[in-house]
C-alpha positions as CSV (number, residue, x, y, z in Angstrom):
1,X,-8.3,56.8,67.3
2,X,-5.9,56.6,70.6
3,X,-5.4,60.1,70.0
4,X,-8.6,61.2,70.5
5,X,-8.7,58.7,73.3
6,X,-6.3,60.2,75.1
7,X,-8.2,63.7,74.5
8,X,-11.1,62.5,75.9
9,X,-9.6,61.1,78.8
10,X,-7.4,64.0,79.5
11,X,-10.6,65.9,79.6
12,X,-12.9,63.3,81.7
13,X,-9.8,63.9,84.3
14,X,-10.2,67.5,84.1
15,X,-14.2,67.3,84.7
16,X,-13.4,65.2,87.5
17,X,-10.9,67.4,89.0
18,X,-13.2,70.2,88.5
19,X,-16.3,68.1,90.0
20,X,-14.2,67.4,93.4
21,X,-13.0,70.8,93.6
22,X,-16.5,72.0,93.5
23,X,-17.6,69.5,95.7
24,X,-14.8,70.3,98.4
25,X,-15.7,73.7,98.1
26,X,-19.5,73.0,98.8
27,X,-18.4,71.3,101.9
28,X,-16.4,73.7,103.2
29,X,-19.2,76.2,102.5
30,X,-21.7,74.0,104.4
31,X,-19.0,73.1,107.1
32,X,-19.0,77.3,107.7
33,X,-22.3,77.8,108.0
34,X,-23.1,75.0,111.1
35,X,-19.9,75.9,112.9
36,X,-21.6,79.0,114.5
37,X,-19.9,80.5,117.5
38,X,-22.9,80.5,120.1
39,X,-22.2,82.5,123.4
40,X,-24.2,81.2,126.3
41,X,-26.4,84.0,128.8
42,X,-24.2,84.9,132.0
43,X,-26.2,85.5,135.1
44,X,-25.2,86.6,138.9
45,X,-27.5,86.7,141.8
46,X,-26.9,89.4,144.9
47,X,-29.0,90.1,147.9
48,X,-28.9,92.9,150.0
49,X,-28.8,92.9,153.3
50,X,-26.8,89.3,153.6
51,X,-28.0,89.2,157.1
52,X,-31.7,89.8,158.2
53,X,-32.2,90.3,162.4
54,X,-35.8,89.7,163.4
55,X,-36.9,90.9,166.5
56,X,-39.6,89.3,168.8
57,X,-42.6,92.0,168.9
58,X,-41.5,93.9,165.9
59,X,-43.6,92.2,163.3
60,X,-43.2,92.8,159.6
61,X,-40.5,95.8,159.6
62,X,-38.1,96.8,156.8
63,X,-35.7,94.8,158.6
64,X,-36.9,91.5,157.4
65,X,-36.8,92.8,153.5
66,X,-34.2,91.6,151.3
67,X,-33.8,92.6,147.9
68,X,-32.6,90.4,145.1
69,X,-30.7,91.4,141.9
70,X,-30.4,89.5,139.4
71,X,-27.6,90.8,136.8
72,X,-27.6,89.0,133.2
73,X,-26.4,89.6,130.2
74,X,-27.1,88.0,126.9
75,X,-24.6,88.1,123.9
76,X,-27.4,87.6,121.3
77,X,-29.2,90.9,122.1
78,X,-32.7,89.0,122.9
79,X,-35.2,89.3,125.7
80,X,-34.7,87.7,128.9
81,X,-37.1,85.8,131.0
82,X,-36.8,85.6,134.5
83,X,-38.3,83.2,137.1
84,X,-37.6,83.6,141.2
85,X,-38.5,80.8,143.6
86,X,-37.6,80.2,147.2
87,X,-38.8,77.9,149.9
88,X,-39.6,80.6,152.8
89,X,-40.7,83.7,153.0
90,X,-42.5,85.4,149.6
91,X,-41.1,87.2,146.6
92,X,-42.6,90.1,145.6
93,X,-41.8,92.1,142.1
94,X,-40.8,90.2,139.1
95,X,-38.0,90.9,136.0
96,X,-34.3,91.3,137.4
97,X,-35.2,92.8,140.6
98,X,-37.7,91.8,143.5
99,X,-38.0,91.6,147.2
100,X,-37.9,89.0,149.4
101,X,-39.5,89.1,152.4
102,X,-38.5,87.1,155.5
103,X,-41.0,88.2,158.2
104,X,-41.9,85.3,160.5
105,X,-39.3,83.0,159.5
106,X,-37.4,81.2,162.4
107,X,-33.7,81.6,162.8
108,X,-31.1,80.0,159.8
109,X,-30.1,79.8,156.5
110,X,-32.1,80.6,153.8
111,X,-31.8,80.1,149.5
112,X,-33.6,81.8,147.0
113,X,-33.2,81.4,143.3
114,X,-33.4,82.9,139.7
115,X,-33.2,81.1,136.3
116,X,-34.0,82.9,133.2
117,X,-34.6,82.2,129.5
118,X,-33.8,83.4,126.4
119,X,-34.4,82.6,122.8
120,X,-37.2,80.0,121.6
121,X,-36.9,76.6,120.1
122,X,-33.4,75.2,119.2
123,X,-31.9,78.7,120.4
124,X,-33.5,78.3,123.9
125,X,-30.9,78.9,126.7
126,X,-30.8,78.6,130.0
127,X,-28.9,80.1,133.3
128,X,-29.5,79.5,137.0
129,X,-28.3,81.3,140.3
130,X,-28.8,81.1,143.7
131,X,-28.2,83.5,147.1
132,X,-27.7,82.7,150.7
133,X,-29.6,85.4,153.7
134,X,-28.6,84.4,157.3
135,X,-31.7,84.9,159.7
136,X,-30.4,85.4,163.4
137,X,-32.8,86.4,166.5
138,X,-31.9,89.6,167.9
139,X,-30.0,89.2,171.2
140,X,-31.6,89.5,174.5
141,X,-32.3,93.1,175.7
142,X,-29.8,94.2,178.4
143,X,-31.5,94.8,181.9
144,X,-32.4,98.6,182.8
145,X,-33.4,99.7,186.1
146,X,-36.7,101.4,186.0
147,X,-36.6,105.3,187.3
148,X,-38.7,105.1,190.8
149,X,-40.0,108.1,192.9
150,X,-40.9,107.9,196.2
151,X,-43.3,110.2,197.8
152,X,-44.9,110.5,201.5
153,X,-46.9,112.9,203.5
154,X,-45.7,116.5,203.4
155,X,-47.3,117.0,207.2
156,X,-47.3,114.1,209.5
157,X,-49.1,113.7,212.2
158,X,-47.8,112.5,215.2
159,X,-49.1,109.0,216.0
160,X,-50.8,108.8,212.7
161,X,-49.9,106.0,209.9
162,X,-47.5,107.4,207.1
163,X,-48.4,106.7,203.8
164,X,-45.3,105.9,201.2
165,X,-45.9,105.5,197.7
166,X,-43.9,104.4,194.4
167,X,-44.2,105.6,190.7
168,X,-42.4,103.5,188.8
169,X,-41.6,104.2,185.0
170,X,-39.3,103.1,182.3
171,X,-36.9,100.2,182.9
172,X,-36.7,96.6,180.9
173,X,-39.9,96.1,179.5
174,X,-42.6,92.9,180.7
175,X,-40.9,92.5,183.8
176,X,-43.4,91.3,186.7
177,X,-41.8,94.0,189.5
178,X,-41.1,93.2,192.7
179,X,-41.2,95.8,195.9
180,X,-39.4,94.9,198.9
181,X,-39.7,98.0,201.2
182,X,-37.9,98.6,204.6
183,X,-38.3,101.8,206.7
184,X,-36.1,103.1,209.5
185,X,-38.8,103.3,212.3
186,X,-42.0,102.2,212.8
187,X,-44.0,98.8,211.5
188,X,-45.0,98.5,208.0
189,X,-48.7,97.9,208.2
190,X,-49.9,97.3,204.8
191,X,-48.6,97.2,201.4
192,X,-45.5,95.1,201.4
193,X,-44.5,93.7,197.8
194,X,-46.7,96.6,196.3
195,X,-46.3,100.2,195.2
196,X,-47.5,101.8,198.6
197,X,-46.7,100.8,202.0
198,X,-48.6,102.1,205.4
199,X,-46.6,102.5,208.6
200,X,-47.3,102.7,211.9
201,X,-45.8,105.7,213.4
202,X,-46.8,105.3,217.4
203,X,-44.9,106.0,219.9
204,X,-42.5,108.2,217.6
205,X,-43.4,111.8,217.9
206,X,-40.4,113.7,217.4
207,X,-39.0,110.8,215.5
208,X,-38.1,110.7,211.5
209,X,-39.2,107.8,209.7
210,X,-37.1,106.8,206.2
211,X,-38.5,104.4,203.7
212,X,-36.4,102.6,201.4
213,X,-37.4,100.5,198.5
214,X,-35.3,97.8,196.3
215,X,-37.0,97.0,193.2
216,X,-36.9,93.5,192.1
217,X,-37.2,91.6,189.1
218,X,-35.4,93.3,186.6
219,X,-32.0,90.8,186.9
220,X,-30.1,93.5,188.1
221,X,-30.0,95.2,191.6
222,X,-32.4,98.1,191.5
223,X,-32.5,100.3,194.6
């Protein structure tokens, strides 16, 4: 009888050996399958230009575009959402590349931003990025003299007024002009601070008579 106690014991050892070893084993099994490796999206944002210059007068030119691309990758192979935002200007396009346009916005430092999705339910993942544009005003225009032409009668007449005239083209642009006109002999009788001057010519037959004009207004000294 302790005999075959002792079997039976030797044996109830062996089934519980066995029983832990196959539990262990389950564990570990179980242990391998909800340690999975997960590999989050990556995600960069660029903008090209960096810098925008907007113009007074120019309106909504190409110079005020930016475009926006958004480079991401996703180690899981799936599709990938994306979503732009900014708080000037408007976003046009959608998916990893789209245009931002800056016309009308004052001078400074802008931020517009990307975030993008992939997977669904307990896989959903997440990224987010953001760019910086520098809006600057374009500098002042440098002064230009305008090109001025003087003309006057091709035959006097002797005790007659002399008519002098300026065309005036070209030069910095919305400037109010100003025409100061001297002349070498004679009175000026009409005209100053205009285009066209008249001068009194009497007393000087036989006499030449020069007109000068010095164009004002355009910051610089225009002669």
């Amino acid at each position: 009888m302790r005999h075959e106690r002792r079997i039976i014991g030797l044996f109830l050892l062996i089934a519980l050996v066995g029983l832990n070893l196959f539990a262990f084993q389950a564990f570990a099994q179980k242990a391998r399958k909800e340690t999975v490796a997960f590999a989050p999206p990556t995600l960069s944002l660029a903008a090209d230009p960096t810098v925008v210059t907007v113009c007074d007068g120019e309106g909504n030119m190409p110079a005020t575009l930016v475009h926006l691309n958004a480079i991401a990758t996703c180690p899981g192979g799936g599709p990938i959402g994306y979503g732009w935002s900014t708080s000037v200007g408007r976003i046009d396009g959608n998916g990893p590349t789209v245009t931002w346009d800056l016309s009308g916005v004052s001078p400074g430092y802008y931020k517009a931003f990307v975030d993008i999705e992939t997977g669904s339910g307990k896989g959903l993942c997440q990224a987010f990025s953001s760019t910086t544009v520098l809006v600057k005003k374009c500098p002042p225009s440098r002064p230009v003299c305008p090109n001025t032409v003087i003309s006057c009668p091709d035959n006097p007449v002797a005790g007659e007024p002399l008519d002098f005239s300026a065309t005036v083209t070209g030069g910095t642009p919305n400037v109010s002009a100003l025409y100061n006109w001297t002349v070498s002999a004679g009175t000026i009788i009409a005209g100053q601070g205009t285009n066209s001057i008249r001068v009194d010519t009497t007393g000087l037959a036989g006499q030449s008579v020069t007109a000068t004009l010095s164009m004002g207004g355009y910051h610089l000294d225009c002669p």
